[in-house]
C-alpha positions in Angstrom: -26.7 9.7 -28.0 -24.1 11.5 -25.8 -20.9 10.9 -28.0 -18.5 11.2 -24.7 -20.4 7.5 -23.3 -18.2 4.5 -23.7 -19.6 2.2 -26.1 -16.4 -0.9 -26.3 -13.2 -0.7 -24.3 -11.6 2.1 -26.4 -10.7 5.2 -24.8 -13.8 7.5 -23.4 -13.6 10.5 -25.3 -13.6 13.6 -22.9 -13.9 17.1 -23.9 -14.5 19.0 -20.0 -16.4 21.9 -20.9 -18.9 19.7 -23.0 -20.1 17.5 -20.1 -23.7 19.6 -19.2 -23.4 18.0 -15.4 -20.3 19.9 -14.4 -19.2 18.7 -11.5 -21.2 15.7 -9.7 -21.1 14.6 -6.4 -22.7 11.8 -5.0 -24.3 12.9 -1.5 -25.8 10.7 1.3 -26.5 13.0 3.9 -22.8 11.7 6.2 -20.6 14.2 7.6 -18.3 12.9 4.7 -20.7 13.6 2.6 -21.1 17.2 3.5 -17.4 17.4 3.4 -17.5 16.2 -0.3 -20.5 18.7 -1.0 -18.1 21.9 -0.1 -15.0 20.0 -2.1 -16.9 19.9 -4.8 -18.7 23.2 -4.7 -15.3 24.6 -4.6 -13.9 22.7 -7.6 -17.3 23.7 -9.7 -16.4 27.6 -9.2 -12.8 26.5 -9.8 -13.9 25.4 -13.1 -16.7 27.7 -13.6 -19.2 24.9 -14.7 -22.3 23.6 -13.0 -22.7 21.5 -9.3 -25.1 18.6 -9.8 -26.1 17.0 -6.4 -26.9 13.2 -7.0 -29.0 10.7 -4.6 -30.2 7.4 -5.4 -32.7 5.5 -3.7 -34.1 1.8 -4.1 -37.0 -0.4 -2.9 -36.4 -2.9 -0.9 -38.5 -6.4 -1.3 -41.6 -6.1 0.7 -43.9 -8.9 1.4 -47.3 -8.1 2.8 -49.2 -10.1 4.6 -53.1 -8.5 4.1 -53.9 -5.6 2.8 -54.1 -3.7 6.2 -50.2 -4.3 6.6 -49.9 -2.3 3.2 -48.0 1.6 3.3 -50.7 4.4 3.3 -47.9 5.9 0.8 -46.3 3.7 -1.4 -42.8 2.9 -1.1 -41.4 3.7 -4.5 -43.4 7.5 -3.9 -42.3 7.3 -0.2 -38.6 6.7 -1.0 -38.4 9.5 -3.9 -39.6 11.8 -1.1 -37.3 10.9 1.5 -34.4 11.4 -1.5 -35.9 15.0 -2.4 -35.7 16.2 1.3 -32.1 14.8 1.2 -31.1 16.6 -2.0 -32.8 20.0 0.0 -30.5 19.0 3.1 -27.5 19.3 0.7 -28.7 22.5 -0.8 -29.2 24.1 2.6 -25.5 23.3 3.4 -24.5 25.7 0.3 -26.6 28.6 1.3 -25.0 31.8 -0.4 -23.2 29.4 -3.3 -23.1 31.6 -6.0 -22.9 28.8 -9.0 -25.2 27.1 -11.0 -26.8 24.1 -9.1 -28.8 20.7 -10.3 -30.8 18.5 -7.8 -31.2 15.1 -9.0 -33.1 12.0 -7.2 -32.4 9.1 -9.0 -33.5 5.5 -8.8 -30.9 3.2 -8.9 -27.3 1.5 -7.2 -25.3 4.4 -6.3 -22.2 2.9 -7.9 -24.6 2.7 -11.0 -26.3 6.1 -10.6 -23.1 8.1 -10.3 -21.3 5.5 -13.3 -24.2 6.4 -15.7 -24.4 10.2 -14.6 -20.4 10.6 -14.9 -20.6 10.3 -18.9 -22.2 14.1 -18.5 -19.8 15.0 -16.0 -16.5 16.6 -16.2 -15.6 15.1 -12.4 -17.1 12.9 -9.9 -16.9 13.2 -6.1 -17.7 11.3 -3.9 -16.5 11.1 0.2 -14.3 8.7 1.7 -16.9 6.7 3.4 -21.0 7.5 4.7 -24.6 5.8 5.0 -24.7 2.1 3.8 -27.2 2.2 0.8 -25.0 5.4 -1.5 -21.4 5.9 0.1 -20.8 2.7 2.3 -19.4 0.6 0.1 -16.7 2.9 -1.2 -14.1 1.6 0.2 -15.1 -2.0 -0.3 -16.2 -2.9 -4.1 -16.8 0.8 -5.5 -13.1 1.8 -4.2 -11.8 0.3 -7.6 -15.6 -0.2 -9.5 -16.5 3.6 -9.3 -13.5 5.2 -10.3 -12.1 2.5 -12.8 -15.9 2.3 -14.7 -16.6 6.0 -14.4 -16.7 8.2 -17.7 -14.5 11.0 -16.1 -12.3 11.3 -13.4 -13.5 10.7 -9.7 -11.8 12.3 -6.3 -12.6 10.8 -3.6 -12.7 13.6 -0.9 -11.2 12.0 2.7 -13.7 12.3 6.3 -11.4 15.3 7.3 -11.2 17.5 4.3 -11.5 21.3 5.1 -14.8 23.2 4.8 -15.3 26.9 4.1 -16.2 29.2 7.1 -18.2 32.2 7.3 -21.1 33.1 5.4 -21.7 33.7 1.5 -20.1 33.2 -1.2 -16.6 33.3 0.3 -16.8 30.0 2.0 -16.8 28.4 -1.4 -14.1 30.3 -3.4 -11.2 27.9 -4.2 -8.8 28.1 -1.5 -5.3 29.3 -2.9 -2.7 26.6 -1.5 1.2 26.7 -2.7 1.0 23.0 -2.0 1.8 20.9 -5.5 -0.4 18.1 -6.8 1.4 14.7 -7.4 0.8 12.3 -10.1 2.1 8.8 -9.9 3.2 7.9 -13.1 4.7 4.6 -14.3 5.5 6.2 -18.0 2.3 4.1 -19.8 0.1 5.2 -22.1 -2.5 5.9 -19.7 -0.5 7.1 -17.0 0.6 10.1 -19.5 -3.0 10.5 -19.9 -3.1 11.0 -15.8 -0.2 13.1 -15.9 -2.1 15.7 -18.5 -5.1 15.6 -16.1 -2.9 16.8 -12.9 -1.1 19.3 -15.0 -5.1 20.5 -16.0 -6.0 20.5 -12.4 -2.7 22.5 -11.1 -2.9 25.2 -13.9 -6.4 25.6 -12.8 -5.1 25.9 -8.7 -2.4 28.0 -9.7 -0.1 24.9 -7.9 3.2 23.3 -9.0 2.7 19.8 -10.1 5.0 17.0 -9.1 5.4 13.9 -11.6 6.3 10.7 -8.9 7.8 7.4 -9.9 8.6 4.5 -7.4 10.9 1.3 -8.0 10.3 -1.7 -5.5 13.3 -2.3 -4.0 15.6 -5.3 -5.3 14.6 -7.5 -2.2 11.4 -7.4 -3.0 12.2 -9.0 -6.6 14.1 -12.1 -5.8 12.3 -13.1 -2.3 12.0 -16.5 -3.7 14.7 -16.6 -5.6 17.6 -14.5 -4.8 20.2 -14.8 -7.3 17.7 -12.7 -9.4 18.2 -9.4 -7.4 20.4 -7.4 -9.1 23.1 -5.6 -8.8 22.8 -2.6 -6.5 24.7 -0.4 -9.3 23.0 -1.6 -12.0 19.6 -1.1 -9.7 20.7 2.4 -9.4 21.9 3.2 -12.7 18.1 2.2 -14.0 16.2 4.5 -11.8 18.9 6.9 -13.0 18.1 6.5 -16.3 14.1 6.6 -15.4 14.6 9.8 -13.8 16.3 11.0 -17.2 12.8 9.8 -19.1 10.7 11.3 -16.1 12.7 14.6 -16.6 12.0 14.7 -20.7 8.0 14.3 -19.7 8.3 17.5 -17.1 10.0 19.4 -19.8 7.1 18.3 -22.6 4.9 19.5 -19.8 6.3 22.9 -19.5 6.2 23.3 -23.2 2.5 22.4 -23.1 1.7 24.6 -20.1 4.2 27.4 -20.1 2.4 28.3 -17.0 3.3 25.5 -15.0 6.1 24.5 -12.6 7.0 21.1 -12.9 9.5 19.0 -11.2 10.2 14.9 -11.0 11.4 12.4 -8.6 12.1 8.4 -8.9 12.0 7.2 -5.6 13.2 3.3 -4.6 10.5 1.9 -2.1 7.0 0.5 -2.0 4.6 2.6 -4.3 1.3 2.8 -2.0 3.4 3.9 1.1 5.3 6.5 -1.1 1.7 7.7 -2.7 0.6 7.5 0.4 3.1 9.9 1.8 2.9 12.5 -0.8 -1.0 12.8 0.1 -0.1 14.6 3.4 1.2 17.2 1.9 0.3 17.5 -1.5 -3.2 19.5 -2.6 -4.4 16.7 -4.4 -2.6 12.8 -5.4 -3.7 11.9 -8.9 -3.3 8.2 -10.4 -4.3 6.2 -13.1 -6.4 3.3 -13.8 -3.8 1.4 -16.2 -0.7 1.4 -17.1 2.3 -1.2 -17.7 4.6 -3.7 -15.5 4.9 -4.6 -11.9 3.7 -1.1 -10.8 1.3 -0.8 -13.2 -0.8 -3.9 -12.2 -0.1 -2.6 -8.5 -1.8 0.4 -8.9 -4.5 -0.6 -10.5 -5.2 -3.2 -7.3 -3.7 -3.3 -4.1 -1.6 0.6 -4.3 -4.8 2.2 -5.3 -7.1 0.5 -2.7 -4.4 1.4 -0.1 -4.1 5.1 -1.4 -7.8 5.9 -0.9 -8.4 3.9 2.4 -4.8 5.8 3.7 -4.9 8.5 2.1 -4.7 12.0 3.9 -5.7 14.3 1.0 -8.3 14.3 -1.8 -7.3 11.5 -4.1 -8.0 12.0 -8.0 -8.7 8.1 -10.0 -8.8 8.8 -13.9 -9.7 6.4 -15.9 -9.0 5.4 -19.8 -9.6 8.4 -21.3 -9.0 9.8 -24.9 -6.0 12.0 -25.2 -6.9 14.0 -28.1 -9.1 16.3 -26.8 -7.4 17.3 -23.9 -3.9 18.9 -22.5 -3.5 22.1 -23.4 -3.4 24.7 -21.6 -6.3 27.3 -22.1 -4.1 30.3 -21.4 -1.7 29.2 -24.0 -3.4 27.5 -26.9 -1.6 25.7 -29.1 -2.2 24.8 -32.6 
């Protein structure tokens, strides 16, 4: 039994370069698909691990009427087929990829398929939106199910992400961007666990990583009752004090990745707008699943729906994973 698969509501245990899937994405044959196909071909060489190309198919209840009315080819066989020439469609789109690559037709719900699949994966990806049955629901149910259930972390690529031009293996190298990636972080347990993923994924870019923290405003905490909204100064004085803590966790960062240029903000405002507007710029906006307080329960529901339907970047969702066996830097190993 694959000891990285979540067997209670402990921590998944993830160890990267032992998940045999390497990177998975979840392909439909949509333009966002396609999209999400060349993200994460890119973030395969990045990582220098495998690129497993997932579709699932079902059967649909058929009633037949007499046996004339009956498929010449059975629908189960007929299905599988139509998923094969899919999976052949997606590896057509990666002519002159010069990485490993895994085809894999799989019966089953998508949000399933990809849920089981990620406990051998090291990251998911999957594209903003595409065709009903695999991709359509994303931003619906799987928006929160995929990524908050999955075994690894998920991006979700958006419908205008960049693809490689030209021919061979060039249009898949990682593209060098001096753009950081931003982490929302609340200061939780598993928001530290978020953070250590970003760092992961901006030493791997080469990218300065930016650690984000936004306090509602005070109207927004005594709407109904107003003489609970505090004192501007004392209001000010907290996120001063925040930004103090968020400042100690970018300088425990740059001990653990002496590579790595960090910096750290505390912003007052709404969180999913603030997310939101770090995604135009930044390379990649990475949040957790979990964490603590009012912006902890936000993020988990309405800021991280509102990030990946607004969102105008990749956006990376990890979920509760393990700590031990990850954050450190591979260029500067430690203990």
């Amino acid at each position: 039994m694959n000891d990285d698969v979540r067997t209670s509501n402990s921590p998944i245990p993830y160890d990267p370069d032992s998940r045999a899937l390497g990177v998975l994405i979840g392909y439909d044959g949509s333009e966002q698909a396609v999209q999400a196909l060349h993200y994460a071909a890119r973030a395969a060489q990045r990582s220098g691990s495998r690129l497993t190309i997932v579709t699932a198919y079902t059967l649909p209840a058929m009633v037949y009427t007499s046996p004339a009315t009956m498929p010449a080819v059975p629908d189960d066989v007929a299905r599988e087929a139509a998923a094969r020439e899919l999976l052949q469609e997606a590896h057509q789109h990666l002519q002159g990829y010069p990485g490993e690559i895994e085809l894999r037709a799989t019966f089953g719900d998508a949000a399933g398929v990809l849920k089981h699949l990620s406990a051998e994966a090291r990251l998911v990806v999957v594209g903003a939106r595409g065709r009903g049955g695999f991709l359509g629901r994303l931003l619906g149910s799987v928006s929160s199910a995929l990524p908050s259930h999955a075994h690894c972390p998920t991006v979700v690529v958006p419908g205008h992400d960049a693809i490689g031009e030209g021919e061979g293996a060039g249009r898949f190298a990682p593209v060098q961007d001096d753009a950081p990636v931003v982490v929302g972080s609340d200061r939780s347990e598993q928001s530290r666990v978020a953070t250590v993923i970003a760092a992961l994924a901006a030493t791997e870019r080469k990218a300065p990583l930016h650690l984000a923290m936004t306090m509602p405003p005070a109207e927004n905490w005594g709407a109904w009752y107003p003489e609970l909204i505090p004192d501007p100064r004392l209001q000010e004085q907290r996120r001063q004090q925040l930004a103090g803590q968020l400042a100690a966790d970018a300088d425990l960062l740059r001990e653990q990745f002496p590579s790595l240029q960090v910096s750290s903000e505390v912003e007052m405002g709404d969180p999913a707008t603030q997310l939101v507007e770090y995604s135009r710029t930044a390379q990649l906006t990475v949040v957790g699943t979990r964490g603590h307080g009012r912006v902890a329960r936000a993020l988990l529901g309405s800021v991280s729906r509102a990030l990946l339907q607004r969102a105008e970047g990749p956006v990376l969702v990890v979920p509760d994973l393990s700590p031990e066996r990850i954050g450190k830097d591979p260029r500067h190993p430690r203990g």
